[in-house]
N, C-alpha and C positions, 0 to 999 in steps of 0.2 A: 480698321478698328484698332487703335493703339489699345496696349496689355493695362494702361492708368484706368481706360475708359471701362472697361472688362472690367477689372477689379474693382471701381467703385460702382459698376451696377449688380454685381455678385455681391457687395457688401452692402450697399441699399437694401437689395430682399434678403437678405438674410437676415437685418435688422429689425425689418418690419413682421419678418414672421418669428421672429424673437419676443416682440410685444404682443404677439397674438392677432395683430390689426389684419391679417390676412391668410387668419388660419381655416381649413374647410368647414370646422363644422365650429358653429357659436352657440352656445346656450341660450336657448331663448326661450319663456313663459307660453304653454299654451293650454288652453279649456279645453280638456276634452270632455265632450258629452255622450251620454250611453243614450239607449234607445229609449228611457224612462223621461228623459230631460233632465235629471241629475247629472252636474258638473264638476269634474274636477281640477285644481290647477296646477297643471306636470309643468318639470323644466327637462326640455327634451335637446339635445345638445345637435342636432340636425335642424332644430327650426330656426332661422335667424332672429336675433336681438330685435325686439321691440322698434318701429321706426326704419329698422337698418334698408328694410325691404319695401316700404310702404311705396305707394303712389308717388308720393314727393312732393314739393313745394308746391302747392298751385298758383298757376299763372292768375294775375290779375283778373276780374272777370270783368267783362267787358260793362261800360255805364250804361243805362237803361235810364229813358225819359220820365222825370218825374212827376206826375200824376197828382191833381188836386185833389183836396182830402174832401170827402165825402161821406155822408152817412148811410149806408149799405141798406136798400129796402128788404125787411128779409119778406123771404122768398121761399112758400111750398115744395116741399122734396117733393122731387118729381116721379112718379112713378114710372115703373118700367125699366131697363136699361141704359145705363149711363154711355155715350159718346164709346170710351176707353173699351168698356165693357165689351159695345158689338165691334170695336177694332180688332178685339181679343179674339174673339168669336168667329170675324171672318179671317183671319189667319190662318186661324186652323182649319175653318174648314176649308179654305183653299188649299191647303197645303194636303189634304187628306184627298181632295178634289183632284191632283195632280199625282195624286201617290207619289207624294217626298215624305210622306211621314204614315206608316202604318194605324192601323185601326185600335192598336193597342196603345200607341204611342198618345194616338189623337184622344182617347178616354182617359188616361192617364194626365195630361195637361189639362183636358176639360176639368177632372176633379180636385186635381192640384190647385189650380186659379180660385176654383169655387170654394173650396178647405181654405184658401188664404182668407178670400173676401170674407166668411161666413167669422172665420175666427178674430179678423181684424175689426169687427162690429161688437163681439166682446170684452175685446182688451182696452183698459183705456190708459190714460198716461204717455209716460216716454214709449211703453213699450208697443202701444198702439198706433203711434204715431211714425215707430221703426216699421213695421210691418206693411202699416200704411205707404210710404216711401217707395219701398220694393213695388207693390202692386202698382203705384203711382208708375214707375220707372215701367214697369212690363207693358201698359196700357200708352202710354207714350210715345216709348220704342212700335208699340203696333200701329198706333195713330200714323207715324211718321213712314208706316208701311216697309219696316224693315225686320218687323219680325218673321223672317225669313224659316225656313224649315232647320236650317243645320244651326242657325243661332236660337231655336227653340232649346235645344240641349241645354246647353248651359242658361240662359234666361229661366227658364223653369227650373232649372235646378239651383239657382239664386235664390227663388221663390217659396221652393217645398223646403230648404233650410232655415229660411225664417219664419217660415210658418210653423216648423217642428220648435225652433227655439224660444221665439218670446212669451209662446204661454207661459212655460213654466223653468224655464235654465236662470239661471244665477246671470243679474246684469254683469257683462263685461266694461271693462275699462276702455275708453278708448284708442283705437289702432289694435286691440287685443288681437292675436291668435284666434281664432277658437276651432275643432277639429272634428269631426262627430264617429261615433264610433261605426267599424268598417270601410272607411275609408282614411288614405294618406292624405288626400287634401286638406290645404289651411284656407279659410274664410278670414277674412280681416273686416272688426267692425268701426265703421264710420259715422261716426255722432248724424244723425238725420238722415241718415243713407242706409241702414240695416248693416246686417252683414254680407259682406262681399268679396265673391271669388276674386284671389288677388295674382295672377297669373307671375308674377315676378319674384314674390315671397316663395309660393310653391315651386318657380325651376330653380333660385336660390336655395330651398331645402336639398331638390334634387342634387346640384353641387356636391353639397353639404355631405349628403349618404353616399354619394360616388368618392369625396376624399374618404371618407371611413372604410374604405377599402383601398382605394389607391395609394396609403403610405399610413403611416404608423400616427395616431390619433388618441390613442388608449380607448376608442370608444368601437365597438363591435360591428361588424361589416353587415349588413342587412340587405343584401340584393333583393328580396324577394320586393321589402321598403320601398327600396329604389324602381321596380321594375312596374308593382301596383300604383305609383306615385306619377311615371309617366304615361301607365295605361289608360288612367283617369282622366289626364290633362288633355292627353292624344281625344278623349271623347268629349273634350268640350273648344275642339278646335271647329272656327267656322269659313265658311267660302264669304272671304271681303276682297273687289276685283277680283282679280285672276290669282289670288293665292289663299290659303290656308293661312288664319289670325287666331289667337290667344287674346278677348278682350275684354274690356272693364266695362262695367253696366252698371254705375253710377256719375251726378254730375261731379263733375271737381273742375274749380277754378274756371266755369262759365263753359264747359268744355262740355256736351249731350253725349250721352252714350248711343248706341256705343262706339267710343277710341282705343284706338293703341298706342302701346308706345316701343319705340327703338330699344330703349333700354331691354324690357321686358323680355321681346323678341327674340335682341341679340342673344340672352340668358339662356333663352329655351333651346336656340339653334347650340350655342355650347355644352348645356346639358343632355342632349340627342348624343353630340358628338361621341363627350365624354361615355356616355351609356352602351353608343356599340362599341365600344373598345374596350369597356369592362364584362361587359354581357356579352359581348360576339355575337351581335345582332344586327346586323345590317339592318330590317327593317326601322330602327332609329334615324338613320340616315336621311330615309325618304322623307321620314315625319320635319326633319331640319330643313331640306329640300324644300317643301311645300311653302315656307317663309319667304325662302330669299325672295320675290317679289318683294314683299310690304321693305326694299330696301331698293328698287327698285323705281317706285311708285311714288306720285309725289303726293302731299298728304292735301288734304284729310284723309284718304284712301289709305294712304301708306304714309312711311315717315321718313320721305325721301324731301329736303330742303336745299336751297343754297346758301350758305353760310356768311356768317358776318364779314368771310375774308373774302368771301367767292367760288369756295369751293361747296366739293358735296360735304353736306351734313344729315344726320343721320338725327330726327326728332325725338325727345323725350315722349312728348305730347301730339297723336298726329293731327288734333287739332289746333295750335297753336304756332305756326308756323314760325313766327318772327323769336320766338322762345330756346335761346341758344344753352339750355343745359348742359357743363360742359362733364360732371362723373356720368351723367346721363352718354355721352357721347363717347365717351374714352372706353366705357364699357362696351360701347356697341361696337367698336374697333376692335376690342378684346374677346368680343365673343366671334366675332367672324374672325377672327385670328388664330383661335384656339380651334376651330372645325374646321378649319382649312392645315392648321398644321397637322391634327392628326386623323383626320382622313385623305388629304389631297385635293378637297374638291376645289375645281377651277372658278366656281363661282364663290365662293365664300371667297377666296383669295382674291378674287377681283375687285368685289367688294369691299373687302378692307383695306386694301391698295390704293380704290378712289377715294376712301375717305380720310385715311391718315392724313397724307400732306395739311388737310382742315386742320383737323385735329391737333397737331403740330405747331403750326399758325394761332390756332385761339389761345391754348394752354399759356402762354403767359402773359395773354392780355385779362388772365381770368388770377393771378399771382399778383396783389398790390403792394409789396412790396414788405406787408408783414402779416399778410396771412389771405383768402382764397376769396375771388367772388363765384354765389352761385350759378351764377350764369352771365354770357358775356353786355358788359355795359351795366350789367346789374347791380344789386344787393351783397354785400358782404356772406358767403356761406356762414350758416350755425357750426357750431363744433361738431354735430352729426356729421353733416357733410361735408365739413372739412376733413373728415377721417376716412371719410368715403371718398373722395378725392386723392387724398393721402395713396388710399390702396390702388384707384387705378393706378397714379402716375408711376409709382414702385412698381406695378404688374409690367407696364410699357417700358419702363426702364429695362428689366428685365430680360423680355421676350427681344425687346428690337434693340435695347443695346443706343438709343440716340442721346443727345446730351443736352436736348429740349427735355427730356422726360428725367432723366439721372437728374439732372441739375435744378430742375421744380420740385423734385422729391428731396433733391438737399435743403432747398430752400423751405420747404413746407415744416421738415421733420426740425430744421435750425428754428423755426418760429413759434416752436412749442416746445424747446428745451432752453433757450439763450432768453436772458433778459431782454429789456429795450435798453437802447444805444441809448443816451442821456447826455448832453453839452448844454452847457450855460452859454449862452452867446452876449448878454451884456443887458446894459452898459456899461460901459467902464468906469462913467461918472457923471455924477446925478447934482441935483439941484436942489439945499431943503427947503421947503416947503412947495415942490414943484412936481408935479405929478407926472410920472412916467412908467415906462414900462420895461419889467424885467421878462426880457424873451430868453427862450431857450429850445434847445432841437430836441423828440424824441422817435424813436423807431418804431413804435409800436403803441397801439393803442393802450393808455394805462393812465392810470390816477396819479395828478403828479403833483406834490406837495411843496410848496416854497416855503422855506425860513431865514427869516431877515434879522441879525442881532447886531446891536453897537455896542460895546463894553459889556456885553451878557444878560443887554434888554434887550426882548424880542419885539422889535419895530413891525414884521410881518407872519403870518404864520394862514397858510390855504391853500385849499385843498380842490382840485379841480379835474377832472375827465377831459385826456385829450385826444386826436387822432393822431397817428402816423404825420412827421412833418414839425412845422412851427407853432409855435405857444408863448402865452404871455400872460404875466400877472401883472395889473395894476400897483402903483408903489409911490407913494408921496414919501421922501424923508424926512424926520424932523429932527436931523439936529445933521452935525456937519462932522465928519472924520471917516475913518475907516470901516465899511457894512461888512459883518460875512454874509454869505449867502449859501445854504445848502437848498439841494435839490433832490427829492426821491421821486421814483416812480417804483410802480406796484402793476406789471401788465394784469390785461384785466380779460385775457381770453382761455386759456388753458387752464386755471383752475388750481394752478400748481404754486400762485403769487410770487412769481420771480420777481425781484428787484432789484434796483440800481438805484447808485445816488453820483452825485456830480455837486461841486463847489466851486464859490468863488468869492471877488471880493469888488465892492461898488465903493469907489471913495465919490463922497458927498463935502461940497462944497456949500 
């Protein structure tokens, strides 16, 4: 490792934690609710920004045959128990049947489900229709005979929070926070889908409280925060295959619940890490432990993939197999990176070993050359995720020091500080009354405005959106001698409206 290379990946992150883009703990908006259903809206500097933590893009959902339209006979509500209802029904009581869930447990679920339905037939509106959702998703998940006894935990307790909220709490925004009081956990709500335990946001918090104590933050160290935040989480983990999962129980993106995802995972396997090394608790460990299968395992089980290059890839989504997330990945690299360098353990280390080389290989076919796609082959990243991207590659830069990572993190941070490149390329001479085209080069996506003068009459003036690459404006001249020609651009991603201009001159014959 030459001392150049060292130096500019120390000077990368130091940079980036200069702007804050990757500092522990982020201010971010949340509800909390008391036990009345009176809400309030805190800014709690532990909880991550809006978005920052969410689920993430969704994958495409897959096309469904479309269906001749017809006029619906209606049809007598039927009496008795709906399909949903005795799926619910016999879950539990198998599950009480095999003693996996106690007699307290099994009366408490019983009148959980029945407080949702009962409530959900009073509410009407959006917020009837949120409530309805959830019970829809519980009834579902049981039809499809997966509501298992350890995923009752969490599944009911997705259920008894929306049931407590929609009667009477202040509607949320969507993607909101919201927290309820006596507990650390965050629910994240999802337009059509209620609110929903967001396993990613919450080991992201966790993070979040373990920097407030690991180095100086100005914001007060709260172990106790941190300690009830993973007790909580540790009680809504479930047996998926042969390991211990943190999962999501709504649809997104054509995806059933319930999935996991890698990202999320890796999160929690780092914030165990982190946790016994601030708390001196080994029992963290084990709880990190219990994952590394779902990295392992190939998905939909787990979110083990083979990658667009051929290597291992580690899923955002463990439904979506073909779905190459590349902040989604980088992190999953970084979190078995981080629990293996500060506990040792050989599997996390393995793990991140097989999957780097991928990781390495994708990262700059996901760089086009003036700013990030979401995913490989894909879509151009939003400026969220381009900033999420931003921070893994600094992070990898950092930790491993390689010059795939240093050098997409120069390249990232150059495309949201430097103008667009701008050249006039021609022609050099034109024809009046002959229609042609003034081409020119620019580097980055941006508005690029042509003006065309002969003696101080403007013969051309417009204004156009271009991409990365060649461009061209339409130009008949009408009259014959020396044209100027200016050129501005105005990139159009960052928000900061950098510009550039470029000139030149068309003699017209």
């Amino acid at each position: 490792m030459t001392t150049l290379r060292r130096n500019l990946a120390a000077l990368l992150f130091a940079g980036l934690l200069a702007v804050g883009a990757a500092a522990p703990a982020r201010a971010g908006e949340v509800l909390r609710v008391d036990r009345s259903g009176r809400a309030t809206e805190v800014v709690d500097p532990s909880v991550p920004a809006r978005g920052s933590a969410e689920a993430g893009k969704p994958p495409p959902a897959r096309a469904t045959p479309a269906r001749a339209a017809a006029t619906p006979k209606k049809k007598k509500p039927k009496k008795g128990p709906t399909r949903g209802q005795k799926a619910v029904a016999k879950a539990l009581d198998t599950a009480l049947k095999h003693r996996n869930i106690s007699r307290a447990k099994y009366n408490r679920y019983k009148r959980g489900y029945a407080l949702a339905r009962s409530r959900r037939a009073k509410l009407k509106g959006q917020r009837g229709r949120e409530l309805g959702s959830v019970i829809a998703t519980v009834e579902a998940i049981a039809l499809r005979r997966q509501l298992t006894s350890t995923r009752m935990v969490p599944v009911f307790l997705v259920l008894q929070r929306n049931t407590e909220f929609w009667p009477r709490s202040p509607f949320p925004k969507s993607r909101a926070y919201v927290q309820f009081r006596g507990s650390q956990m965050l629910f994240e709500y999802y337009v059509g889908e209620g609110l929903q335990l967001q396993p990613l946001a919450n080991f992201k918090r966790a993070n979040a409280l373990h920097g407030t104590c690991a180095k100086s933050t100005g914001v007060a160290c709260d172990r106790a925060a941190l300690t009830k935040l993973l007790s909580e989480l540790v009680a809504t983990r479930v047996n998926r295959g042969r390991f211990k999962a943190y999962e999501y129980y709504f649809d997104f993106g054509g995806g059933k619940p319930p999935w996991i995802s890698g990202m999320a995972t890796a999160t929690a396997v780092q914030a165990f890490g982190r946790a016994s090394q601030l708390l001196k608790q080994a029992r963290w460990r084990k709880y990190a432990a219990e994952t590394f299968p779902a990295f392992a395992t190939p998905a939909p089980t787990g979110v083990l993939t083979r990658g667009p290059l051929g290597g291992t890839h580690y899923l955002q989504y463990s439904f979506a197999p073909r779905l190459f997330v590349i902040n989604a990945f980088l992190q999953s690299v970084i979190g078995l990176y981080d629990y293996a360098a500060i506990t040792g353990d050989p599997t996390a280390d393995r793990l991140w070993r097989q999957a780097e080389p991928e990781a390495r290989a994708e990262l700059p076919r996901n760089d086009t050359g003036d700013w990030s796609t979401y995913s490989y082959g894909g879509r151009e990243s939003t400026r969220e995720y381009y900033d999420l991207l931003l921070e893994f590659t600094t992070g990898l830069c950092h930790r491993l020091q390689v010059d795939v990572y240093c050098n997409t993190t120069r390249n990232f941070r150059d495309y949201l500080t430097k103008p667009a490149d701008l050249a006039l390329l021609g022609p050099a001479t034109a024809t009046r009354g002959v229609p042609t085209q003034v081409s020119f080069s620019v580097s980055k996506l941006s508005a690029v405005q042509v003006v065309i003068t002969l003696n101080g009459q403007t013969s051309l003036d417009k204004t156009a959106t271009f991409r990365r690459g060649q461009g061209s404006f339409a130009w008949t001249p009408g009259g014959t001698g020396t044209y100027s020609v200016t050129l501005a651009a105005k990139e159009l991603r960052t928000g900061k409206g950098l510009r550039t201009r470029s000139s030149g001159q068309i003699l017209s014959q």
